[in-house]
C-alpha positions in Angstrom: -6.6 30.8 -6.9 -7.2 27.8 -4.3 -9.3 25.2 -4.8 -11.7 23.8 -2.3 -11.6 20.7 -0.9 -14.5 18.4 -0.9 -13.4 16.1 2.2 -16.7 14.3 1.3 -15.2 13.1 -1.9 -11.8 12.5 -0.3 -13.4 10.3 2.6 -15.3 8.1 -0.2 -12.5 7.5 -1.7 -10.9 6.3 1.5 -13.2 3.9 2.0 -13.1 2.5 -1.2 -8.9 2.0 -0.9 -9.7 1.1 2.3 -12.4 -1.8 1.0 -10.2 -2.6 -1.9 -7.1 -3.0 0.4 -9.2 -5.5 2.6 -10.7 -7.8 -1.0 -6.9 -7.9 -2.4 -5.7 -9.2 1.2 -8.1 -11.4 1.2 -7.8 -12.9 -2.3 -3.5 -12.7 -1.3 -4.7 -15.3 1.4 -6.9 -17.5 -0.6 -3.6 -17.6 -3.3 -0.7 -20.4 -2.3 2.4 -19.3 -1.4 4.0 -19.7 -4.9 1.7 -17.5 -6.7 1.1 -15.0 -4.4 1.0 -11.2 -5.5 4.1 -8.5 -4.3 3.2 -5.0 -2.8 5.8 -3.3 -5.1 5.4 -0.2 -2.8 6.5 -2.6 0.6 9.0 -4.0 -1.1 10.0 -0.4 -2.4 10.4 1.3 1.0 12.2 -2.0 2.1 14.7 -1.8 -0.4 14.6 2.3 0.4 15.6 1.4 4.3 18.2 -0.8 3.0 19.8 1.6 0.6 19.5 4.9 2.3 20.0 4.1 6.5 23.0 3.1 7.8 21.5 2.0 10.7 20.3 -1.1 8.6 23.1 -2.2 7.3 25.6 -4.6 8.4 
């Protein structure tokens, strides 16, 4: 049986990503250099690109 959707839950929850995405960028900025925190999931699809395309590679 499907299941509805409530997009109006689904957009809230956007924006909250959305707003938390923007507070953790900004505290990444306010952090030296040294310290600063790693998107695992960038680095992830990096490493991905790296591994899986030829292209990429030397």
């Amino acid at each position: 049986m499907p299941t509805a959707v409530n997009y109006a839950l689904l957009e809230s929850a956007f924006t909250a990503f959305e707003a938390a995405k923007k507070l953790l960028t900004t505290a990444q900025a306010a952090v030296s250099l040294e310290n600063q925190f790693k998107d695992t999931r960038e680095i992830a699809v990096t490493l991905d690109c790296f591994a899986y395309d030829p292209s990429r590679q030397e």
